[in-house]
C-alpha positions as CSV (number, residue, x, y, z in Angstrom):
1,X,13.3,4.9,19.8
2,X,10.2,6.6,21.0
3,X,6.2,6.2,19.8
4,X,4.5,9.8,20.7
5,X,0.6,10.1,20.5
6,X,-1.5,13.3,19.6
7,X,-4.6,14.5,19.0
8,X,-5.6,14.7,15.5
9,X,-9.6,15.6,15.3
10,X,-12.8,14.3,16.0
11,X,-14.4,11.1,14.5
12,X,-18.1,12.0,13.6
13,X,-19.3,9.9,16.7
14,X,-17.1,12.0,18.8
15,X,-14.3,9.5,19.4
16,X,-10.7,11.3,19.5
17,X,-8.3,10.4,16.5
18,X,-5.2,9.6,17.2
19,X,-2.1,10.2,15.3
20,X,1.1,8.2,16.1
21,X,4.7,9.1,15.7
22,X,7.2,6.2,15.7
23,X,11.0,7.8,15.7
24,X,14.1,6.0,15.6
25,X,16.9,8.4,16.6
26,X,18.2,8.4,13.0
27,X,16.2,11.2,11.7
28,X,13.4,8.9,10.3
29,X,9.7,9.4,11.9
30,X,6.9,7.5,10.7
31,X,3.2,8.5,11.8
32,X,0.3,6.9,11.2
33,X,-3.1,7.1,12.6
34,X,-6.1,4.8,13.4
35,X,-9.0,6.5,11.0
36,X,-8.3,3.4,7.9
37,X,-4.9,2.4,9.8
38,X,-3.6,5.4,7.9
39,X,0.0,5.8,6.9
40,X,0.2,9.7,7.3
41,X,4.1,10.8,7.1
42,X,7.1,8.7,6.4
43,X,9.7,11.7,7.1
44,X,13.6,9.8,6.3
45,X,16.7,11.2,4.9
46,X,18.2,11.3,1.8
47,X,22.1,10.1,1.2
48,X,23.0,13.2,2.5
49,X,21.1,13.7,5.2
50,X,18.2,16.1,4.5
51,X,15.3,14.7,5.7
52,X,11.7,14.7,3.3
53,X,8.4,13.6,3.8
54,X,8.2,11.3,0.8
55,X,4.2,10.4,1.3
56,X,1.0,11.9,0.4
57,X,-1.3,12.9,3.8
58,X,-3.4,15.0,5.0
59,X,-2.7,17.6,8.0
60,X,-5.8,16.6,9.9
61,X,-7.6,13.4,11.1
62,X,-11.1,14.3,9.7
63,X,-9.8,14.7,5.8
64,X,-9.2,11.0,6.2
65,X,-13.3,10.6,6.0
66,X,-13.1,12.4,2.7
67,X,-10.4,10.4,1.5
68,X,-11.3,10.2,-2.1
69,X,-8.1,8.5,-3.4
70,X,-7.4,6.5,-0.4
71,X,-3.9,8.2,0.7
72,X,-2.2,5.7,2.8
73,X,-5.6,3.9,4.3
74,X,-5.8,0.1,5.0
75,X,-7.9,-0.8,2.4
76,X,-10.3,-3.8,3.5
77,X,-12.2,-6.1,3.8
78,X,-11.3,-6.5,0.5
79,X,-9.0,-4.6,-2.0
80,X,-8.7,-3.9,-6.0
81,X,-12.0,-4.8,-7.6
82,X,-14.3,-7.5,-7.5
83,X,-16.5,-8.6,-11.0
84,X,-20.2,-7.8,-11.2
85,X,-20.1,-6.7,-7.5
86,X,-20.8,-10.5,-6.6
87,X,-18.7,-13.4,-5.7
88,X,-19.4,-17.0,-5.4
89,X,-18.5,-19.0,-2.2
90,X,-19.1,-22.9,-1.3
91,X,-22.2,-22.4,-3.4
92,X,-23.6,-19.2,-2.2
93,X,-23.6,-15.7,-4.1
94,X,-22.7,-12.4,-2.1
95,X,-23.5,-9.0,-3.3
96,X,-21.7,-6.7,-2.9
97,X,-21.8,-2.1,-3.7
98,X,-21.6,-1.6,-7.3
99,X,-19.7,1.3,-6.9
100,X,-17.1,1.4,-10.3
101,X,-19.4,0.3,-12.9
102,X,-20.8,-3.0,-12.5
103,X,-18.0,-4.1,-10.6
104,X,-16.8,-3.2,-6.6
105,X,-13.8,-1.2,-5.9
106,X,-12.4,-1.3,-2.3
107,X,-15.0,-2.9,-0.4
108,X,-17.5,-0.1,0.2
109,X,-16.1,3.8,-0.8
110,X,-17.9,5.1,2.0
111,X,-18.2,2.4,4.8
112,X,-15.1,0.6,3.8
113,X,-12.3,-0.4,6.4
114,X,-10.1,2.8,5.1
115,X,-12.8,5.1,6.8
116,X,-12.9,3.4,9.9
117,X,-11.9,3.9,13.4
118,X,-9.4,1.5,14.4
119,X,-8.1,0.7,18.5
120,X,-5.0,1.3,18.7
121,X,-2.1,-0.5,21.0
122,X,1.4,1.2,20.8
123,X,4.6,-1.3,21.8
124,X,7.0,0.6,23.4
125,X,9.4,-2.2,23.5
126,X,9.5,-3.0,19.6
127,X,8.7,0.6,18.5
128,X,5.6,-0.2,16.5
129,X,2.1,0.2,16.2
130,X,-0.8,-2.0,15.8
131,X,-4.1,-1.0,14.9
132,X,-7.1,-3.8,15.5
133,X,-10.8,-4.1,13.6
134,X,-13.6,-6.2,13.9
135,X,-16.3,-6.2,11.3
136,X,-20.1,-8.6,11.5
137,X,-21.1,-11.5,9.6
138,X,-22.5,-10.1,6.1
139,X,-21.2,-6.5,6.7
140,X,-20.4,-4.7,3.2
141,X,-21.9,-8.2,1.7
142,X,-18.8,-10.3,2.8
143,X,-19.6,-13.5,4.9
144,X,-17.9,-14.0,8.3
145,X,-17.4,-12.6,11.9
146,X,-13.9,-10.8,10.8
147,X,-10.9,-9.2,12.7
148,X,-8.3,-7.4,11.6
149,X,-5.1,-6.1,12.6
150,X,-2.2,-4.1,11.3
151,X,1.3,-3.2,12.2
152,X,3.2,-0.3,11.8
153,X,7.0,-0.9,12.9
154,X,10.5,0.8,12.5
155,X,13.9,-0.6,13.2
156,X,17.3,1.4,13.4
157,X,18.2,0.8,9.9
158,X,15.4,3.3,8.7
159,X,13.4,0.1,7.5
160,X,9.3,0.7,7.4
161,X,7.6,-2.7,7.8
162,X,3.9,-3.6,7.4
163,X,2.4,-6.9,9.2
164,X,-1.1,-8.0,8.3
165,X,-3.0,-10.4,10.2
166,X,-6.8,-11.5,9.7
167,X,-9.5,-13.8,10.8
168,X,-12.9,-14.9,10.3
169,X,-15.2,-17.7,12.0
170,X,-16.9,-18.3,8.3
171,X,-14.7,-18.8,4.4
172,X,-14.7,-15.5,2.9
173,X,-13.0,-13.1,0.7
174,X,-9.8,-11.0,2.8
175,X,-7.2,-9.5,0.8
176,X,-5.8,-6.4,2.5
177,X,-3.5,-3.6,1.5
178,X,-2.0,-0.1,1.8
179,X,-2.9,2.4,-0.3
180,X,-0.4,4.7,0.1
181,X,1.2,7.2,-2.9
182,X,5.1,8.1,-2.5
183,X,7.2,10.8,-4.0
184,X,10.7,9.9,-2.7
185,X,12.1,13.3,-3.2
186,X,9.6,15.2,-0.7
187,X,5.7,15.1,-1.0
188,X,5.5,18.7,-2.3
189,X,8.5,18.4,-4.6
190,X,6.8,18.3,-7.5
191,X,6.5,15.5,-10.0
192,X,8.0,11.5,-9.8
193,X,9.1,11.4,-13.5
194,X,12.8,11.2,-12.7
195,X,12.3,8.0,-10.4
196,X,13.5,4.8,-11.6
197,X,11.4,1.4,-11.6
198,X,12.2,-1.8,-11.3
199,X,9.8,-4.9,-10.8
200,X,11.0,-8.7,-11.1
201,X,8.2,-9.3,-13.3
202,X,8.6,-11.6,-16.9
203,X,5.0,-12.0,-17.5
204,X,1.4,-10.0,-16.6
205,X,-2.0,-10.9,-16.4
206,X,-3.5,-9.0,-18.8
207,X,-7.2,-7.0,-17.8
208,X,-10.6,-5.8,-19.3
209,X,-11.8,-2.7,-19.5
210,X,-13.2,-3.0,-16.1
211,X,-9.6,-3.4,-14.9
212,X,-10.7,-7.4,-14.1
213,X,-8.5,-9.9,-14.8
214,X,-9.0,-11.5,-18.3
215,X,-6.5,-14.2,-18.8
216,X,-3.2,-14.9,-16.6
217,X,0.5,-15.7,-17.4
218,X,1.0,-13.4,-20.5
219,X,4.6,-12.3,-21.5
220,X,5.4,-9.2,-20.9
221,X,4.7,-6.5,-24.0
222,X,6.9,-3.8,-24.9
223,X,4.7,-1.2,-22.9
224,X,5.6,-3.5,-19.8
225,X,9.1,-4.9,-21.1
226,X,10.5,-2.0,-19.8
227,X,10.2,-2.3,-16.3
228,X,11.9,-5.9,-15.8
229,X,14.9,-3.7,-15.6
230,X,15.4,0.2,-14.2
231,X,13.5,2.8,-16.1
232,X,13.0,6.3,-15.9
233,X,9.5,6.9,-15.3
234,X,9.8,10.3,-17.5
235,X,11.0,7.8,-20.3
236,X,7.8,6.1,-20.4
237,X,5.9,9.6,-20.3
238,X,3.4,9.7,-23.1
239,X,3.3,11.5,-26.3
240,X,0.8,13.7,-27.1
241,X,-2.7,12.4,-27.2
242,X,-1.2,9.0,-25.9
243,X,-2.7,7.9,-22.4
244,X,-0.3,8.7,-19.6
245,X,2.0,6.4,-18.2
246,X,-0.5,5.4,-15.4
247,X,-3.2,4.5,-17.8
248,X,-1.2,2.0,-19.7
249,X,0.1,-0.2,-16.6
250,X,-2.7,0.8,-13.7
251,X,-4.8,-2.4,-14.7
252,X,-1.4,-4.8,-15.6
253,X,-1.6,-7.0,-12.5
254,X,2.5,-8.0,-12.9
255,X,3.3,-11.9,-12.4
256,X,6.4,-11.4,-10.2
257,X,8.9,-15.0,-10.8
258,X,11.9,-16.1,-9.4
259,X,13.2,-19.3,-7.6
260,X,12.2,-18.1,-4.4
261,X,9.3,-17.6,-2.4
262,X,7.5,-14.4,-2.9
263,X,8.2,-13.1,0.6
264,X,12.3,-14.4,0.4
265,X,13.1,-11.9,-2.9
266,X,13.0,-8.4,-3.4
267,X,10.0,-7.6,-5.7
268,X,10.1,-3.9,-6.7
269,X,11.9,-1.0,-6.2
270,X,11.6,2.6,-6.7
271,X,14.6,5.0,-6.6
272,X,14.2,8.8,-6.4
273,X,16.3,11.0,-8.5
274,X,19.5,9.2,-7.6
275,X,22.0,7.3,-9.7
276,X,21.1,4.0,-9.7
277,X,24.9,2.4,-9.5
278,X,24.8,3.9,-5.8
279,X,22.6,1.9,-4.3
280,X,23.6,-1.2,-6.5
281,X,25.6,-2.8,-4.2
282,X,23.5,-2.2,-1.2
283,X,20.4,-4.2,-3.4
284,X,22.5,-6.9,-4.5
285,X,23.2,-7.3,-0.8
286,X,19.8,-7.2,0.5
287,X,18.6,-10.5,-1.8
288,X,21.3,-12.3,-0.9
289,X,20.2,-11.8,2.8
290,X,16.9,-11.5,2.0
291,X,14.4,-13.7,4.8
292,X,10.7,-15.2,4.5
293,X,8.5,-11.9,5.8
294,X,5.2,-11.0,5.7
295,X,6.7,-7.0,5.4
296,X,7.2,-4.1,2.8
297,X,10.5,-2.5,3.0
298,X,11.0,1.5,2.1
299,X,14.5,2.5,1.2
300,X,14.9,6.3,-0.2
């Protein structure tokens, strides 16, 4: 296991950005760099050993500030969008950028946590990477002295794990994620309609035009129904003059059940062009062992 550090451009205050190689020794590298936290390359093999980059990135630190669709970046202080660019907290109303109609999207486009410069601190010892943030009391319109940070971290079993942790001296909004867009057979191999779906989702909470939450606890409808078991994406492709598949389900927020805790049961999972009998057993597996973590898991 080694964590190897670069150059990777020039922040526009003149600070050095950074990009960060975590490598395992089984032909899996994972870089990442600290403009937005950014997860850059995710480079694994397939079943036969051919190794792919199976995430979108950029080749140089400064595209990161012209990030338009938020490849990879830590999006905070808050993510997904927020009604009427306002919020009400213990009696007092925060406004925020209307930046997607009447309503927020990501924070702040432009001054938003993804196009930040991050510290860095590389663990030798546990072959990860955390990234830290501090943001003031009322910055984007969010109450609260906040800080942020962020681990990146491989294992020998090709597992990619996420860790978030957060903290503010005031009550206010935090609800971080990664942004990151993944083609499983190789960034640049073209399109993802021959990967196969599956989310442990019965019902949905259905959303406005605004992509805001309307009402919660729906069932599932047949445009959804689908993916509570393994679908070809291609088989949901639309006809013409219908909206494409990421139209129909991009504001369905899915209810995901079970018995168990969130964080104890495997939630979704996306198979490249693979048979999906293959990898059966090894899923099957994995809930039965499955333990309480705050982590994503990415198996090609």
């Amino acid at each position: 296991m080694s964590v190897e550090v670069r150059s990777f451009g020039t922040y526009p205050d003149g600070q050095a950005i950074k990009l960060y190689t975590i490598s395992n020794g089984n032909g899996m590298q994972v870089s990442v760099t600290n403009v937005g936290a950014a997860l850059v390359k995710v480079i694994c093999p397939d079943k036969n050993g051919t190794p792919a980059d199976v995430v979108l990135g950029f080749d140089e630190g400064e595209a990161y500030l012209e990030n338009v669709s938020f490849f990879g970046c830590v999006i905070g202080p808050n993510a997904n969008r927020i009604a009427d660019a306002s919020f009400c907290l213990d009696g007092c109303t925060y406004k925020l950028d209307a930046n997607n109609g009447k309503n927020n999207l990501h924070s702040h486009k432009e001054k938003g946590w993804h196009k930040r410069l991050w510290k860095a601190e590389v663990h030798e010892n546990d072959e990860s990477v955390t990234f830290y943030l501090e943001d003031g009391d009322g910055s984007l319109g969010f109450p609260g002295n906040k800080k942020a940070a962020v681990t990146y971290s491989l294992d020998s079993e090709n597992a990619l794990k996420l860790h978030y942790h957060a903290d503010s001296d005031k009550r206010t909004l935090l609800n971080l994620t990664n942004h990151s867009y993944f083609n499983l057979e190789g960034h640049n191999s073209g399109s993802i309609e021959g990967h196969e779906l599956w989310m442990g989702a019965s019902a949905y909470t259905p959303a406005d035009e605004g992509s805001i939450p309307a009402k919660k606890g729906e069932p599932l409808p047949d445009a959804l129904a689908e993916f509570s078991g393994v679908e070809l994406l291609s088989d949901n492709a639309p006809a013409e003059g219908e909206d494409g598949l990421y139209d129909k389900i991009r504001n369905k927020a899915e209810v995901l059940s079970g018995d168990y805790p969130p964080s104890e049961v495997l939630e979704a999972a996306l198979y490249g062009n693979k048979s999906l009998d293959d990898l059966m057993g090894e899923w099957n597996q994995k809930w039965s062992d499955a333990q309480s973590s705050e982590s994503v898991e990415i198996t090609e």
